[in-house]
C-alpha positions as CSV (number, residue, x, y, z in Angstrom):
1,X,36.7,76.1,43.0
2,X,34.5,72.6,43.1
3,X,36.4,71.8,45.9
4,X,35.5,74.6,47.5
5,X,31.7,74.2,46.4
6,X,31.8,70.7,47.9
7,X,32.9,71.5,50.9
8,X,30.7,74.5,51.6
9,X,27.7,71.8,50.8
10,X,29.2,69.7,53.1
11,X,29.7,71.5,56.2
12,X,25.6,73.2,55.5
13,X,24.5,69.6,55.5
14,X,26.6,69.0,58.8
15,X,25.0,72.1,59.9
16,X,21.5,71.2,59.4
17,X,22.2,67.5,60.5
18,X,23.6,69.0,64.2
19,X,20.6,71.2,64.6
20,X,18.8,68.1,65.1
21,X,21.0,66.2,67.5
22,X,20.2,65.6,71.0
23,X,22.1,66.9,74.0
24,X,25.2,66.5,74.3
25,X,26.1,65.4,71.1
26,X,24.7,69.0,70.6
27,X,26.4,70.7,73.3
28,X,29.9,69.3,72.3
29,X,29.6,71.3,69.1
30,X,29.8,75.5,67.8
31,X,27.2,76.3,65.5
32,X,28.7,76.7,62.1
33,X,27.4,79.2,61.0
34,X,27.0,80.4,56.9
35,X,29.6,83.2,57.6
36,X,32.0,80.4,58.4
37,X,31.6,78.1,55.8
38,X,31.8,81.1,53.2
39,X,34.9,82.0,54.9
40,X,36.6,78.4,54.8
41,X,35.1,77.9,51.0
42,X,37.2,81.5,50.4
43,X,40.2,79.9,51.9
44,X,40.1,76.9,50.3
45,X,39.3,78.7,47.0
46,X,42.2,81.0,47.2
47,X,44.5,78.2,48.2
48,X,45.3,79.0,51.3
49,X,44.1,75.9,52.8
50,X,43.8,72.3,51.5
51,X,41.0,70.1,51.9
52,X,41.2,66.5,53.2
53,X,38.1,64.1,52.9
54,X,37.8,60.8,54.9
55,X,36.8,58.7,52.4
56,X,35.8,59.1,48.2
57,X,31.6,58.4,49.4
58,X,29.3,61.6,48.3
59,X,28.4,63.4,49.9
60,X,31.7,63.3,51.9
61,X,31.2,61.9,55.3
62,X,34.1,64.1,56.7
63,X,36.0,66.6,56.0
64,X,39.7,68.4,57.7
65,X,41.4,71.7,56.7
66,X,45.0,71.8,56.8
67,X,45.9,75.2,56.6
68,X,50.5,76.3,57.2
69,X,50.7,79.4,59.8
70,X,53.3,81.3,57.8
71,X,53.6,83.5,61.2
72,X,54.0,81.1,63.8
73,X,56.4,79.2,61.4
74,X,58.6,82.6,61.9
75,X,58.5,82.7,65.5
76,X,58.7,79.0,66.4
77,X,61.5,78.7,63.5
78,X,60.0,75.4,62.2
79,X,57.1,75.0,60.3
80,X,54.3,75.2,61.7
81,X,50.5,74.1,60.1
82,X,47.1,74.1,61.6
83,X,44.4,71.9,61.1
84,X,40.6,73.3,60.7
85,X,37.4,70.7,61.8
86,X,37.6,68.1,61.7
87,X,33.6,68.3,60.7
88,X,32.2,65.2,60.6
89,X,28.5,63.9,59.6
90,X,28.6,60.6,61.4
91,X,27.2,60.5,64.9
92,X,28.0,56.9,66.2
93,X,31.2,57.4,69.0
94,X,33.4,54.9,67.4
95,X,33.3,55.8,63.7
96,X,33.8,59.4,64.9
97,X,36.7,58.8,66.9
98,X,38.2,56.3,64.0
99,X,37.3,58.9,60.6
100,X,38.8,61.8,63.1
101,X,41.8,59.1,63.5
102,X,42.0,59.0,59.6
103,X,41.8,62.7,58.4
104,X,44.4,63.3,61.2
105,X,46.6,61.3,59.9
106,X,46.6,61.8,56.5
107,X,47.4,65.7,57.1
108,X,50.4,64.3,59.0
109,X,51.2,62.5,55.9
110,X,51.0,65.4,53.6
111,X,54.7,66.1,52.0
112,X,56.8,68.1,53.5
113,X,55.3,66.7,56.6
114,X,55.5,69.5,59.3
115,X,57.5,69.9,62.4
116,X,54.3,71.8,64.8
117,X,50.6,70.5,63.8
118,X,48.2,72.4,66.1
119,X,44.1,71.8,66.3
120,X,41.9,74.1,68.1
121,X,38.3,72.0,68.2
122,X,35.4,70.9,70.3
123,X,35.2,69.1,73.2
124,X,33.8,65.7,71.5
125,X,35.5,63.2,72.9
126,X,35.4,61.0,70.0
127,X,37.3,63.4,68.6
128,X,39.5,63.7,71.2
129,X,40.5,60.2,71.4
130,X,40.8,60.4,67.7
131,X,43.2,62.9,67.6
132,X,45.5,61.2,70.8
133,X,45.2,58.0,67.9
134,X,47.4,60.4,65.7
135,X,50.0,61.7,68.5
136,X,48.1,64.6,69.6
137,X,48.2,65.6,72.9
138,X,45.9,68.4,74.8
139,X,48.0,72.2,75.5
140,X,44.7,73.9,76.0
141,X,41.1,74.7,76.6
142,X,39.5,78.0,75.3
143,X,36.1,79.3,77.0
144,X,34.2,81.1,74.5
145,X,31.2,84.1,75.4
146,X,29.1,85.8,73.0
147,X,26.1,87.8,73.7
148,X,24.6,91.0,72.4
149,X,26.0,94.5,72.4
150,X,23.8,96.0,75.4
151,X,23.3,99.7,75.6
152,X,21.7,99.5,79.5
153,X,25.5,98.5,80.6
154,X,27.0,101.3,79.1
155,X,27.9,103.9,81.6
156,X,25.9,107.2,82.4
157,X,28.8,109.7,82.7
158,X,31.1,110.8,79.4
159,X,34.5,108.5,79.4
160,X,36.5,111.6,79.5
161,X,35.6,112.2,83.3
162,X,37.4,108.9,84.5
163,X,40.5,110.7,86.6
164,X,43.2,111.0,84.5
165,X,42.4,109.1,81.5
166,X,41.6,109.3,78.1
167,X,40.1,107.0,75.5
168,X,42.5,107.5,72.1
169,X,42.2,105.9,68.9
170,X,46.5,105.4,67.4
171,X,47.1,106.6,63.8
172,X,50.0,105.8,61.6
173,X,52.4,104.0,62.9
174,X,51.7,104.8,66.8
175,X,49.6,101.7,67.6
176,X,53.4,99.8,67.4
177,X,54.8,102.4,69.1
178,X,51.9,102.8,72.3
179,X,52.6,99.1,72.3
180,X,56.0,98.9,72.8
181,X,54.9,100.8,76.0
182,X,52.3,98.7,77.6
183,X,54.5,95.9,78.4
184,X,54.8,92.6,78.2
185,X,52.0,90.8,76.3
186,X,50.4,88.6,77.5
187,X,49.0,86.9,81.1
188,X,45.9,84.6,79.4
189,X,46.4,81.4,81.8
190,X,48.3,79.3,79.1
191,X,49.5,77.1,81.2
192,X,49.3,73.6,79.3
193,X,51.6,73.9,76.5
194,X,54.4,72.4,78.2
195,X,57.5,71.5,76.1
196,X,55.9,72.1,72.4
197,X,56.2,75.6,72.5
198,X,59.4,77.8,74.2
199,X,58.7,80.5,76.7
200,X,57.9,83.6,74.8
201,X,56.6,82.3,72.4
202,X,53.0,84.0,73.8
203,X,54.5,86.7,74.3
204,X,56.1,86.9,70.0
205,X,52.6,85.8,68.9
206,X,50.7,88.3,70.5
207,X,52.4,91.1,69.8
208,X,52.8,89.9,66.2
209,X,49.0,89.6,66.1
210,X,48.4,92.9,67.6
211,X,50.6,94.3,64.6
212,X,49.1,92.5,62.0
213,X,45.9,94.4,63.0
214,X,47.5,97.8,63.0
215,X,48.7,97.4,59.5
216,X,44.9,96.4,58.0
217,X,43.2,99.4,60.0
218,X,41.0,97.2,62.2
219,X,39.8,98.8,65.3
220,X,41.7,99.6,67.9
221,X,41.3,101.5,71.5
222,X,43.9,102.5,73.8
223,X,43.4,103.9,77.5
224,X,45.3,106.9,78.1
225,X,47.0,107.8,81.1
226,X,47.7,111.7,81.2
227,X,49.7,111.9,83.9
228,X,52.1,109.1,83.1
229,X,51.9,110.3,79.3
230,X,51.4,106.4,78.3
231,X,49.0,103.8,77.5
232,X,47.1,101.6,80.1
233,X,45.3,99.3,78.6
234,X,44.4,98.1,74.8
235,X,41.3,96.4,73.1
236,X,41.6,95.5,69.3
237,X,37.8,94.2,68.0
238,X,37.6,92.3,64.2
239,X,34.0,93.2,62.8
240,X,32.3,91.2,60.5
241,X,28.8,91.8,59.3
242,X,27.1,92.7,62.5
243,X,29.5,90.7,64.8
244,X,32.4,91.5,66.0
245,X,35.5,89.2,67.4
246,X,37.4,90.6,70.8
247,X,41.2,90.0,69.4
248,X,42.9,91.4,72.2
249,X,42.0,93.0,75.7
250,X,45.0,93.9,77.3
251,X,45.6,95.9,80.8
252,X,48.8,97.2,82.0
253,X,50.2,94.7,85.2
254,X,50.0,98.2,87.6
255,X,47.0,99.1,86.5
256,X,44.5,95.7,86.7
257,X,42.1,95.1,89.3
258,X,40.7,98.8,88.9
259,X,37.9,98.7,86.5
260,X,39.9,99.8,83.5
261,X,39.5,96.8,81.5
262,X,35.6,96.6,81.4
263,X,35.8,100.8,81.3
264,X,37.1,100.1,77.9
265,X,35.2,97.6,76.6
266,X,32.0,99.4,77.4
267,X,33.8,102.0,75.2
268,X,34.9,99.8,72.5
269,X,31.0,98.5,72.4
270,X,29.4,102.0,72.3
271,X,31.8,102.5,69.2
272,X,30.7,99.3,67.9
273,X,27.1,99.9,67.7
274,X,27.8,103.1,66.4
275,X,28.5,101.2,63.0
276,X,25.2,98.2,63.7
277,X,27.0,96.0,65.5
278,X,24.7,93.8,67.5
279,X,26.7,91.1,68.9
280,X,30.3,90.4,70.4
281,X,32.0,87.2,70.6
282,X,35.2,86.4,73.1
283,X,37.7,84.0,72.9
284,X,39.9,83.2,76.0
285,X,41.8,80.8,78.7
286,X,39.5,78.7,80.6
287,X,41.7,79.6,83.1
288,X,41.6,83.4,82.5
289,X,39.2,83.3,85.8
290,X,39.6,87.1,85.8
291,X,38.8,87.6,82.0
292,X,35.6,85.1,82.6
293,X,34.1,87.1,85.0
294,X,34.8,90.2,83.1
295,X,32.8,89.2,79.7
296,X,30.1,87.7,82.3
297,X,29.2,91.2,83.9
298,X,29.1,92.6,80.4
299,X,25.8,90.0,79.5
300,X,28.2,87.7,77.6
301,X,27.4,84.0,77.7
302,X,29.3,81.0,77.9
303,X,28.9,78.7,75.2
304,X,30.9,75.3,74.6
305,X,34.4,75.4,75.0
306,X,37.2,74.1,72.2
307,X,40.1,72.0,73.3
308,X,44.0,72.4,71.4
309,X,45.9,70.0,70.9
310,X,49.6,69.7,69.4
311,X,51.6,67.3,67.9
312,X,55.5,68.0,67.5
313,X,57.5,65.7,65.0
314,X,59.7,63.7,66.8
């Protein structure tokens, strides 16, 4: 629990401290906001993740989380761990890239050492090279949107009058099987992770994260085609506070490029402010053009991207 404490004083110093950088020092960076740090304090307090500090000086000058992935460990069939930050409160170039150098290597280091290390962070590059300095290599860049829930988007006419579809919510146990039916999961542009990962294994992580929300009761909204008698498309929201994270926005391959994806998240957001909701957040491909222009003509905004990176044992 003092770890935890530490920490949490930590990354709010390294919050306040980035407020007051310059550009782009504070364009490289996502605001961390107290939501965050309470949930990485809860993680760390609950042992599901394990704090690694760059050097014994108070307060710590940097910090890593080094968190396993019990469910990518499944589906990869090795172990698999992934590394949180790394948040540093140093802003010269060179002793970023060299503490980001240190912290990655002692989580390599950490008995039993790990066959897939994975780090999803931003786009310092300090960092970076830091990382490369430990064997990572980039797999990835992730555009991130948020911007508020906006009522003036939402559509005029009922949902129900869209030809031949419906908007339904799945109960017990038919989320699984209406996603059995959609097809494959998923087309998001991943086109960088090369030889670390096998073919499907978007496809197996996916899915697996799609049931993982069906089994908590998060939201979830399917498009219903009456006529086929099948699902057409799928959007699965996590809500926090008054924010809420897009997990999944999935369209069947014969149905895209005919307004059915934004049709349902104008539904999902009229849903959402329904219970206060005031802002969405969006996580996908920089190379999901498709998807990026989608969460632009909703009023979303981009903000700075974050860059994997893996490292598989040799």
């Amino acid at each position: 629990m003092a770890t935890a404490r530490i920490m949490a004083a930590t990354l709010t110093l390294l919050a306040r401290e980035e407020e007051s950088q310059p550009s782009p020092f504070s364009l490289w960076n996502q605001p961390l906001k107290a939501s965050y740090i309470r949930d990485a304090a809860l993680k760390v307090a609950s042992g599901l993740a394990q704090v690694l500090w760059v050097d014994d000086s108070y307060p710590a000058r940097g910090l890593l989380l080094r968190q396993e992935r019990p469910l990518e460990s499944i589906i990869l069939g090795h172990r698999s761990i992934r590394l949180l930050g790394p948040w540093l409160l140093e802003t010269d170039k060179a002793e970023r890239q060299r503490k980001t150098a240190i912290l990655a290597q002692k989580a390599l280091d950490l008995e039993p050492g790990p066959e897939f290390v994975a780090i999803k962070t931003v786009q310092d590059p300090a960092i970076i090279r830091g990382l490369g300095a430990a064997g990572f290599q980039v797999a990835d860049i992730s555009s991130r949107l948020s911007g508020p829930i906006d009522d003036s988007l939402w559509p005029e006419f009922p949902f129900t009058r869209k030809e031949g579809l419906s908007l339904k919510t799945p109960g017990s146990g038919e989320g699984e099987k209406w996603l059995s039916q959609l097809g494959d999961l998923f087309y998001d542009g991943h086109y960088l992770h090369g030889p670390y990962l096998p073919p499907d294994f978007s496809l197996k992580l996916w899915r697996a994260v799609c049931l993982s929300h069906f089994s908590q009761n998060q939201p979830a909204w399917f498009l219903w085609e009456e006529f086929g008698q099948r699902p057409v498309a799928l959007a699965l929201a996590k809500v926090t506070g008054g924010e809420a994270e897009l997990v999944v926005l999935h369209v069947a391959e014969d149905r895209r490029g005919q307004g059915l994806g934004r049709a349902l998240l104008l539904e999902m957001e009229r849903d959402l402010a329904k219970e206060s909701v005031k802002t969405l957040n969006v996580e996908t491909s920089a190379y999901n053009l498709p998807a990026l222009a989608l969460y632009q003509s909703l009023g979303l905004k981009p903000l700075a991207p974050l860059i994997t990176l893996h490292r598989q044992k040799a």
